[in-house]
C-alpha positions as CSV (number, residue, x, y, z in Angstrom):
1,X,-3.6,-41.3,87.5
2,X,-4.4,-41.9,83.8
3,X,-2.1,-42.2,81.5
4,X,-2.7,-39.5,78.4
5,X,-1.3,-40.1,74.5
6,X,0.8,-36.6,74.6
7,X,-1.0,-35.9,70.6
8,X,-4.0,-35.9,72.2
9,X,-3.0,-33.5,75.4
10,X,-1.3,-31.2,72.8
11,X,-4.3,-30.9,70.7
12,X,-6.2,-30.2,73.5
13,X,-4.1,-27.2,74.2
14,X,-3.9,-25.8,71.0
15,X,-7.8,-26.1,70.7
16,X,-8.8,-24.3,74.1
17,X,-5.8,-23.2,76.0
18,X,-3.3,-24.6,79.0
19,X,-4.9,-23.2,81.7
20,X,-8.5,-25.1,80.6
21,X,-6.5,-28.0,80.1
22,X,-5.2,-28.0,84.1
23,X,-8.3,-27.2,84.6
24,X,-10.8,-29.3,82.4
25,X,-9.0,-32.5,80.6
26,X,-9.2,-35.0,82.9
27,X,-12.8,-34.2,83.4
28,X,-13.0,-34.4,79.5
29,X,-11.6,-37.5,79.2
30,X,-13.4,-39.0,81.6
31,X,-16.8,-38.2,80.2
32,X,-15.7,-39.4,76.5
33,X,-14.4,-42.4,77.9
34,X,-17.9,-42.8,79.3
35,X,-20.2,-42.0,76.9
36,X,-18.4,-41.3,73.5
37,X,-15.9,-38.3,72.2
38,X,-18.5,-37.1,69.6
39,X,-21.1,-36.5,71.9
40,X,-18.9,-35.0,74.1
41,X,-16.9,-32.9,71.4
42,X,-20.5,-31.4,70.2
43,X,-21.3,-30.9,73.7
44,X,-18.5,-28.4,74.1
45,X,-19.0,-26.7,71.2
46,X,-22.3,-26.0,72.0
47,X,-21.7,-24.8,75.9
48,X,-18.0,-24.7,76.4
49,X,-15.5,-26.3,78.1
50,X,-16.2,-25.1,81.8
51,X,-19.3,-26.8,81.3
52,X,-18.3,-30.5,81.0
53,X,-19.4,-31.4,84.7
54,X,-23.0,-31.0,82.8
55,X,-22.2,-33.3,80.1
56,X,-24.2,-36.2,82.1
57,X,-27.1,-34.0,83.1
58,X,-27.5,-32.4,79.7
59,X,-26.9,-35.2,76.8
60,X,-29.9,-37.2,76.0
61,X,-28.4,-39.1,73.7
62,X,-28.0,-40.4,70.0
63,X,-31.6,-40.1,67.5
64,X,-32.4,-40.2,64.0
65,X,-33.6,-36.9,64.2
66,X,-34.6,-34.6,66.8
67,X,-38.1,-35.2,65.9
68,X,-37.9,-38.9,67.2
69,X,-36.6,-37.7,70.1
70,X,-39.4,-35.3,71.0
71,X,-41.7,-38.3,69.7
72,X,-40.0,-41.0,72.2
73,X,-39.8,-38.7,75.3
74,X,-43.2,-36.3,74.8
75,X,-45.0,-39.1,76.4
76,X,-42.6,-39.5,79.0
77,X,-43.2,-35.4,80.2
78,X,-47.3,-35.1,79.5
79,X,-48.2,-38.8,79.8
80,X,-49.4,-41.1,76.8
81,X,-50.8,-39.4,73.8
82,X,-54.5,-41.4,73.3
83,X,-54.2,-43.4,69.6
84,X,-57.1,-41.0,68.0
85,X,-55.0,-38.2,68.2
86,X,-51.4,-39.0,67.1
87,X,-52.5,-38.1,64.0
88,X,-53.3,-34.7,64.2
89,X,-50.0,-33.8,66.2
90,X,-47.9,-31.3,64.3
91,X,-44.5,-32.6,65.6
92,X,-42.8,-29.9,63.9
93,X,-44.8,-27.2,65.6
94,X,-44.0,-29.0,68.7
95,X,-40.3,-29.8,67.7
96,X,-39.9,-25.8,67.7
97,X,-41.5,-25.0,71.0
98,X,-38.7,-27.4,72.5
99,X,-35.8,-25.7,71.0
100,X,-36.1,-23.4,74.2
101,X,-34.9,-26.2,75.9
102,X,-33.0,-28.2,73.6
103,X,-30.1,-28.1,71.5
104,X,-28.7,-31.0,68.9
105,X,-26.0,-30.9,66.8
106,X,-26.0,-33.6,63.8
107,X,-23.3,-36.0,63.5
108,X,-23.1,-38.8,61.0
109,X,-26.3,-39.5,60.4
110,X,-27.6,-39.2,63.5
111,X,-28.8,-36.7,66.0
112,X,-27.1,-35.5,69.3
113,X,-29.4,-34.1,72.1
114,X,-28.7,-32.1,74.6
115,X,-31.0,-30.3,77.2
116,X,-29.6,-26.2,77.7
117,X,-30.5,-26.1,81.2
118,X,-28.1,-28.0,83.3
């Protein structure tokens, strides 16, 4: 058993409602404890509450911008991109093709990833 600061159980409340708290905080704090209450705050507001179980399969992480992300994982999904052609990718163009599958939310400075389908 954890032990809670009552502010923070109260503001819980008053942001969703008690029965998502019974149901949802410790799960919440948990994950924020785990990875950081930013990520997990933007998280929510993008998929809800009754989604934080996903949190873990669905955040990848913090970026400069979403475009670095795409840069740093594109490889990763399609295999390396030869030298003589990293200049003629339109990262934008591909930057918008992935926002089927992604969503980010900026926070100071820096960018929040999270994959929708979880």
């Amino acid at each position: 058993s954890q032990n809670y600061h009552d502010e923070d159980m109260y503001n819980f409340i008053e942001e969703y409602s008690e029965h998502e708290f019974v149901e949802y905080y410790e799960a919440y704090v948990d994950m924020a404890e785990e990875y950081d209450y930013e990520a997990v705050d933007a998280f929510v507001d993008n998929f809800g509450i009754e989604n934080i179980a996903s949190f873990p399969d669905s955040y990848n992480g913090r970026w400069d911008s979403f475009q670095s992300f795409v840069e740093a994982v594109f490889p990763d999904i399609y295999g390396p991109i030869p030298e003589q052609l990293l200049n003629y990718i339109d990262w934008a163009k591909v930057t918008d093709e992935w926002e089927y599958d992604y969503d980010w939310e900026y926070r100071d400075g820096q960018t929040l990833v999270f994959m929708k389908n979880f």
